[in-house]
C-alpha positions as CSV (number, residue, x, y, z in Angstrom):
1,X,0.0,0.0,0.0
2,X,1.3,3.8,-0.8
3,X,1.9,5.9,2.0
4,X,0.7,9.6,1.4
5,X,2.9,12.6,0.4
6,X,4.5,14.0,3.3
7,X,1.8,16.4,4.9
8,X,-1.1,15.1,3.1
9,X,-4.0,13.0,5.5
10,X,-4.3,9.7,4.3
11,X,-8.3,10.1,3.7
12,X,-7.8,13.4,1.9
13,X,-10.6,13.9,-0.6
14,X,-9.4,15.6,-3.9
15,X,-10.8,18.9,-4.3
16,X,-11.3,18.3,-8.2
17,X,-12.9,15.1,-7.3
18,X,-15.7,16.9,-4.4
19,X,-16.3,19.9,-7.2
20,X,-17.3,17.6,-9.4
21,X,-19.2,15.0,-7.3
22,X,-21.2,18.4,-5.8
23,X,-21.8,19.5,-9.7
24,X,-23.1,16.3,-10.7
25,X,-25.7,15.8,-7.8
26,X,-26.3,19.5,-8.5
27,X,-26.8,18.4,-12.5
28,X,-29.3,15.6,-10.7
29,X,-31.3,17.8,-8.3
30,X,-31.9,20.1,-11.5
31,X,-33.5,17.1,-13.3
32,X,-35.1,16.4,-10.9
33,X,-37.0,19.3,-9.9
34,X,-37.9,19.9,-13.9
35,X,-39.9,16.6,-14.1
36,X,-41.4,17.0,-10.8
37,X,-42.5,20.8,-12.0
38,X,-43.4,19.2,-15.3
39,X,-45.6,16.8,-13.5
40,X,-46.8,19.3,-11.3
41,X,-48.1,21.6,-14.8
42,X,-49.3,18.6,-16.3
43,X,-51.2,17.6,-13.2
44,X,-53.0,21.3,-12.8
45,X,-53.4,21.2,-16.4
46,X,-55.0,18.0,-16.3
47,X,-57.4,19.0,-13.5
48,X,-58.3,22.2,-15.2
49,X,-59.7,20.4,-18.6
50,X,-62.1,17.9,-15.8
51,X,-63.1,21.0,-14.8
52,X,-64.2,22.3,-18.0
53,X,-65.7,19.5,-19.0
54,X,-68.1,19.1,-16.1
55,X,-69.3,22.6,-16.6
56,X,-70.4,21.2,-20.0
């Protein structure tokens, strides 16, 4: 097993590796709130057409 560079923690997280593991579950939460505001349009939408059809 490698020992560390002199002055380095051996559990040191990269800082390259953290900015991109924060940018991708930042790329997920983003996807994920579209659908669920897509869903959420679609589901008003969808309420608003019953709506107008019972007043027929």
């Amino acid at each position: 097993m490698d020992s560390p560079a002199p002055g380095v923690p051996r559990n040191a997280v990269d800082e390259r590796f953290f900015h991109e593991w924060v940018a991708f579950g930042m790329l997920e939460l983003a996807v994920y709130l579209t659908r669920h505001a897509q869903f959420a349009a679609y589901c008003v939408e969808r309420d608003l057409r019953g709506t107008a059809r019972r007043r027929n």
